[in-house]
C-alpha positions as CSV (number, residue, x, y, z in Angstrom):
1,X,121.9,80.2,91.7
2,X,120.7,77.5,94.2
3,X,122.2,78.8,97.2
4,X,122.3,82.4,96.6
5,X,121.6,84.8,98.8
6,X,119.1,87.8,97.8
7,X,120.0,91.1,98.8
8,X,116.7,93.0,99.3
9,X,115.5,96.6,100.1
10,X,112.3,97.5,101.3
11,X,110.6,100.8,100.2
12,X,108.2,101.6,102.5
13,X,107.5,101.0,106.4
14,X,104.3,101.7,106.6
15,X,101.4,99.0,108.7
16,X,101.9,96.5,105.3
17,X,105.4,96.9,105.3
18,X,105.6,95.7,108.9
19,X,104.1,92.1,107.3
20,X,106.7,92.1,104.4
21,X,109.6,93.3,106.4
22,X,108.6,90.5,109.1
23,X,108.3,87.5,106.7
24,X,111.4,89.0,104.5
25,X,113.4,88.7,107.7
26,X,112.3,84.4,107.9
27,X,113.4,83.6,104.3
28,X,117.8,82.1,105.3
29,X,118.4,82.6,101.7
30,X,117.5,86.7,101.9
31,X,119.3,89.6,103.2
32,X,117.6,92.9,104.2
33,X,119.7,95.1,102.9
34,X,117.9,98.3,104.3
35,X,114.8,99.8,104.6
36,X,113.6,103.9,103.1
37,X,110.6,105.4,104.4
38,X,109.9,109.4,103.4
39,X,109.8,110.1,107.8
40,X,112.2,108.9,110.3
41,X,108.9,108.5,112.6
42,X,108.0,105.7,110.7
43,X,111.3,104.3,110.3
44,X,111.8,104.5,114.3
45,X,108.7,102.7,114.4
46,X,110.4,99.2,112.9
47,X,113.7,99.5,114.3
48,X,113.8,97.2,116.9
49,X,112.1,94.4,114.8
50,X,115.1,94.3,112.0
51,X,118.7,93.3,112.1
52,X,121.3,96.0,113.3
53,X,123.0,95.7,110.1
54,X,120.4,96.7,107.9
55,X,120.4,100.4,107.1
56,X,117.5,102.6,107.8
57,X,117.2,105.9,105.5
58,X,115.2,108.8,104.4
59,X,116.9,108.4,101.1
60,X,114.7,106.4,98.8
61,X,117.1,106.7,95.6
62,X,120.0,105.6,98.1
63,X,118.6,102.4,98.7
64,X,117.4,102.0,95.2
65,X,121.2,102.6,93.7
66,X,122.8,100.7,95.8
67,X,125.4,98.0,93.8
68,X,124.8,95.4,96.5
69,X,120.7,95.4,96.3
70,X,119.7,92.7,94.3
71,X,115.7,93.3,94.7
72,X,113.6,96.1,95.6
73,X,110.1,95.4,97.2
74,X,107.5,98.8,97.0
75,X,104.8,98.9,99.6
76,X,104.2,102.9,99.6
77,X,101.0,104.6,99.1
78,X,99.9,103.7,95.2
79,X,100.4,107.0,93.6
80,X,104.2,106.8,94.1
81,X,104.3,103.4,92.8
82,X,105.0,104.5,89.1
83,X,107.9,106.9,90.1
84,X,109.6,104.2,92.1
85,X,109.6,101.1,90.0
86,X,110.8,103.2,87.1
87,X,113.7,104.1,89.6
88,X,114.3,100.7,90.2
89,X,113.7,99.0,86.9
90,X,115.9,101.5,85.7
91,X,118.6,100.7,88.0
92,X,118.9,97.3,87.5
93,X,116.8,95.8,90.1
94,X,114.4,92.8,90.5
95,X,110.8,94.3,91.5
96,X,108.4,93.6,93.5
97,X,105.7,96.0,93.4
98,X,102.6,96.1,95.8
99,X,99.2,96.7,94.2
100,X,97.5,98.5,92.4
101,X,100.4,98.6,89.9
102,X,99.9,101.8,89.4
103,X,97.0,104.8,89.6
104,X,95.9,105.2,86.3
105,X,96.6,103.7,82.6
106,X,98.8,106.3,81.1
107,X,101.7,105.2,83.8
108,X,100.6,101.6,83.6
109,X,101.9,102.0,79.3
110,X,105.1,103.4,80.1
111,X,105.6,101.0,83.3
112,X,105.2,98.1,80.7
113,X,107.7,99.7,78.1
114,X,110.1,100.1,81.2
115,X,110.2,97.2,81.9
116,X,110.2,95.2,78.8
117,X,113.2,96.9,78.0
118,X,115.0,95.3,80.8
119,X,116.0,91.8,81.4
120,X,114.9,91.7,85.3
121,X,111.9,90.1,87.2
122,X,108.9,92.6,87.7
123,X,106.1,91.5,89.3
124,X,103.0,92.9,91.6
125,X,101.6,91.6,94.9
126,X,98.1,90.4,94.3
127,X,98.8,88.5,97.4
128,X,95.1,86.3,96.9
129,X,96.8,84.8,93.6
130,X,99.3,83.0,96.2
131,X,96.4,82.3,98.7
132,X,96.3,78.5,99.0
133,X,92.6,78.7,98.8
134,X,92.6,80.3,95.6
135,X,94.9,77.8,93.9
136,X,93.0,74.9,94.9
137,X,90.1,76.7,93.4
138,X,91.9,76.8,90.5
139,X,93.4,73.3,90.1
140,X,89.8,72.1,91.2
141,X,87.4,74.4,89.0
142,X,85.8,71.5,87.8
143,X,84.3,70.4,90.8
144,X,82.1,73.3,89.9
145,X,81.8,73.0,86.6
146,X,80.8,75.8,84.1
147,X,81.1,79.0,86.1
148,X,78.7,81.9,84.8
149,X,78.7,84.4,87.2
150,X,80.9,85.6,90.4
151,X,80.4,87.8,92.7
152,X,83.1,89.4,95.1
153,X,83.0,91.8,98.3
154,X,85.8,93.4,99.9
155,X,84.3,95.5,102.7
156,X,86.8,96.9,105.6
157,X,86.7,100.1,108.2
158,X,89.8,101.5,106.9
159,X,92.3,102.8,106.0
160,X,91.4,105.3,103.5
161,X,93.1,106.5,101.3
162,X,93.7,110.0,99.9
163,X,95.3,109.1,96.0
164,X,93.3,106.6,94.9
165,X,89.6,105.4,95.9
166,X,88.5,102.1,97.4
167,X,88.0,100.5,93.9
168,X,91.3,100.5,92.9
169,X,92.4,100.3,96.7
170,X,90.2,96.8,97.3
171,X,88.8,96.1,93.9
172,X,92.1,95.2,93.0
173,X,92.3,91.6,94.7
174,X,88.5,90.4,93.2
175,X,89.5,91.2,90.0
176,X,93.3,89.1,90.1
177,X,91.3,86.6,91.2
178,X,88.6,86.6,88.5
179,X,91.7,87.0,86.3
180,X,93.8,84.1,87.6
181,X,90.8,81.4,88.1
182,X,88.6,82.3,84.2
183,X,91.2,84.6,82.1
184,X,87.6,85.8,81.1
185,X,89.3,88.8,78.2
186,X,88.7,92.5,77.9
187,X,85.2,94.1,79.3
188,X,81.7,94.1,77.5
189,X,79.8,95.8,79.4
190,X,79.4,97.6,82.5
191,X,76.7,99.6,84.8
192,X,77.0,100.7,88.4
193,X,77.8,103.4,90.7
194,X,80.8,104.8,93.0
195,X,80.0,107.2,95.6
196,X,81.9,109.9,97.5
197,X,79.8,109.9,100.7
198,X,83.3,111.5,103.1
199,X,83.0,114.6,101.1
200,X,86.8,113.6,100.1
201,X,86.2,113.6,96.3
202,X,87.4,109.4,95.9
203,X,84.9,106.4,96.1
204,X,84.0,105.6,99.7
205,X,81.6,102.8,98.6
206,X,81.3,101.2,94.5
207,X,79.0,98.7,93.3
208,X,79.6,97.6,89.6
209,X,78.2,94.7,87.0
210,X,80.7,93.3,84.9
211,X,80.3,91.3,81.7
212,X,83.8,90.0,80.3
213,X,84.0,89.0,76.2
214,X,84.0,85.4,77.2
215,X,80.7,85.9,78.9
216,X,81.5,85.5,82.6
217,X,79.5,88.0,84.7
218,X,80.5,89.8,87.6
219,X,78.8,91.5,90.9
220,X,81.4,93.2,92.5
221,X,80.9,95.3,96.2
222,X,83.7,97.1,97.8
223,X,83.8,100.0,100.5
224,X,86.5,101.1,102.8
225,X,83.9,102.5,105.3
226,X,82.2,99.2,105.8
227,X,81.7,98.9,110.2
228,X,82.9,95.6,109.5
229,X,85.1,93.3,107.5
230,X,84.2,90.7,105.0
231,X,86.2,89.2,102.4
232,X,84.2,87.0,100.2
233,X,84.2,85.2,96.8
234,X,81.6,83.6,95.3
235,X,81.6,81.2,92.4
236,X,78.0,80.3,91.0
237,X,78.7,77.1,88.5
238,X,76.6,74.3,87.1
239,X,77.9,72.0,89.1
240,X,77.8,73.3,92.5
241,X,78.5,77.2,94.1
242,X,81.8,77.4,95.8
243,X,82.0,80.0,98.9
244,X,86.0,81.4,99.6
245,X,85.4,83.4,102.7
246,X,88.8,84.5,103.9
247,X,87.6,85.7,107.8
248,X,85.6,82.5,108.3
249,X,86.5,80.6,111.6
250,X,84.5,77.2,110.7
251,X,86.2,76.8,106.7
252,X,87.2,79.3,104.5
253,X,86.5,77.8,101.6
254,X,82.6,75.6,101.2
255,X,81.9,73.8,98.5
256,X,77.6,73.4,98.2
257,X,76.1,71.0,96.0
258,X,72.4,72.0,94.9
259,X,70.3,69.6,93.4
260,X,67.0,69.3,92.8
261,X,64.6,66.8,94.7
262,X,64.3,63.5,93.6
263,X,66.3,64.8,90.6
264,X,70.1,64.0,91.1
265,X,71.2,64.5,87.9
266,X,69.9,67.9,86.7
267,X,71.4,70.9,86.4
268,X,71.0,73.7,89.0
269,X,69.7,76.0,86.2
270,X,67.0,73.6,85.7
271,X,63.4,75.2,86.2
272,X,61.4,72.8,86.7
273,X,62.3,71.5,90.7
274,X,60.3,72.1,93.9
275,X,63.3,72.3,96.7
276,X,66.5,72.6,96.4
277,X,68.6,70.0,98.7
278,X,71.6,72.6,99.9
279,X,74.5,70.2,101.8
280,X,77.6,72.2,102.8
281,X,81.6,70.5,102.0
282,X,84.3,71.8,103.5
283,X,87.9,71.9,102.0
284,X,90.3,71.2,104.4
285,X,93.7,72.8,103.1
286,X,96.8,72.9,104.6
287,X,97.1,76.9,104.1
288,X,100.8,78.5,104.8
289,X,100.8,82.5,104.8
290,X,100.0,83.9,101.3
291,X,102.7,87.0,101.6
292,X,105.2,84.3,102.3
293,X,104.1,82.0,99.4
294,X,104.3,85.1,97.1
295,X,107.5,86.0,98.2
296,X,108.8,82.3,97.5
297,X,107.1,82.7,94.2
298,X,109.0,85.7,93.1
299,X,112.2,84.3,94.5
300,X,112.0,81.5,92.6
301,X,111.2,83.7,88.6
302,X,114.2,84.9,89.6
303,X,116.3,81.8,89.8
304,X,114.6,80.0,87.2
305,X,114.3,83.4,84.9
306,X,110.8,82.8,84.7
307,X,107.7,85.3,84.3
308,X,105.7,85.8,87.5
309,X,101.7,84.9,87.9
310,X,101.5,88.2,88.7
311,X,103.8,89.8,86.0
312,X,103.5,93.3,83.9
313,X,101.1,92.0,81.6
314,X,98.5,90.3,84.2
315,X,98.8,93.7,86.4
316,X,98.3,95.8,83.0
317,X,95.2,94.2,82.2
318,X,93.8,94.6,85.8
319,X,94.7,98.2,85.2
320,X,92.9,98.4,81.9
321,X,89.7,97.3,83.7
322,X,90.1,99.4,86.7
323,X,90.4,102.3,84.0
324,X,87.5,100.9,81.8
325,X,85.2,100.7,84.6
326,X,86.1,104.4,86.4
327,X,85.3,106.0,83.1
328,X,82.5,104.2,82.3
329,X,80.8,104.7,86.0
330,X,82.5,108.2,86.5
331,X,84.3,107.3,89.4
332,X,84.3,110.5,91.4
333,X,88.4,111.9,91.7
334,X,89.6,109.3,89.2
335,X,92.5,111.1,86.9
């Protein structure tokens, strides 16, 4: 299977699926097949930036039956998500499925029955799990030792969205990465707050505290109606704090050793220091684009018949949070 070529179809054309339709396009060992959007506005929209060969359509289930598609990649508004990776599961397909999985647990169980009944790759675009940054983070987490608490913000100025609110919209990266770097377990406890301030019945702005069953906390601020954007991740250790902030022009990722004065070899936690001694390292990493790593990523389960990072177990536990924490908080428009 070395030098096969992957037949793929894109569902979706959306401003997301501009990025995956792009990068699809620089892979020599994949084929774009064609490309179904639900308006041929949208589809006109892409047409000059694919090959002539590839088939543009209104026809979703077209493109999803067709013999000579050997993948189908979803970037379409989350509450069709579960209709159309059933469809393709179903049909034989390799899937990849941009996140949230899904909108709401009772489709995330059936998704996961779907598709362990078949023998094909499934796997969802948490695209910060295939962030450079983020891997060295987690090949390196002892340069920061024993990590008690995180804290994550995802703040943009759009897009809303009308099916799903901003936690599931944005929350959805923190917690695959909170998942990926500390596999921290199920949920203890939680408290906090979401809050419809549009007037369009979903979360416009949620603030939550987490405490996993393995005892890692969690801070975790997201909002789609933010003026401005910030991605950051913060991991507090005993060691040192580690800063990943993904729009930073002078290093994305900082790595700050605090120490007490004249006391080198205490712990941060310690109580008993004057000043703390803040010095600033910077990882230099030779970063490639995260949509194209997890594209290679997927590409490659499929050749080796492997599971993904990002497979239907991973994704449903993210969902069982997301669900966990918008009953417990009383996310307003969730189910």
């Amino acid at each position: 299977m070395e030098n096969k070529k992957f037949n793929f179809a894109v569902i979706g054309a959306g401003r997301f699926a501009k990025n995956h339709i792009k990068i699809l396009q620089e892979f020599k060992n994949v084929k774009l097949i064609g490309i179904a959007s639900r308006t041929k506005k949208s589809l006109g929209k892409i047409n000059g930036s694919i090959s002539k060969n590839s088939v543009l359509t209104t026809d979703t289930s077209k493109l999803i039956n067709d013999k000579n598609v050997d993948c189908v990649l979803i970037v379409t508004p989350p509450s069709t998500h579960f209709e159309l990776a059933k469809a393709a599961i179903q049909a034989g397909k390799h899937v990849l499925l941009e996140k949230p999985m899904v909108s709401n647990l009772e489709e995330a169980d059936e998704l996961r029955k779907i598709v362990k009944s078949q023998n094909k790759v499934f796997m969802v675009a948490h695209q910060y799990i295939y962030n450079d940054y983020i891997t060295y983070l987690k090949s390196n987490i002892q340069e920061i030792g024993k990590v008690s608490f995180v804290y994550g913000e995802h703040f943009y100025p759009g897009p809303m969205r009308n099916d799903i609110g901003c936690l599931w919209d944005a929350g959805t990266h923190v917690f695959s990465i909170i998942q990926y770097l500390f596999n921290p377990g199920g949920i203890k406890n939680i408290s906090g707050n979401g809050i419809d301030i549009l007037g369009n019945k979903l979360d416009d702005f949620t603030a939550c505290s987490i405490e996993f069953e393995n005892g890692l906390k969690a801070l975790i601020n997201v909002s789609w109606i933010y003026p401005e954007k910030s991605r950051r991740f913060i991991l507090f250790g005993d060691k040192s704090t580690a800063v990943f902030d993904d729009l930073s022009n002078d290093g994305k990722l900082k790595f700050y050793k605090v120490v007490p004065k004249n006391a080198q070899n205490r712990s941060i936690y310690s109580s008993d220091f004057e000043k703390m001694q803040v010095t600033p390292i910077i990882k230099s990493i030779d970063a490639k684009d995260a949509l194209k790593n997890q594209l290679n990523h997927f590409i490659g389960c499929i050749k080796n018949g492997k599971e993904p990072e990002t497979g239907i177990e991973k994704s449903y536990q993210i969902t069982e949070w997301l669900d966990r924490i918008s009953e417990d908080i009383k996310l307003p428009g969730y189910k």
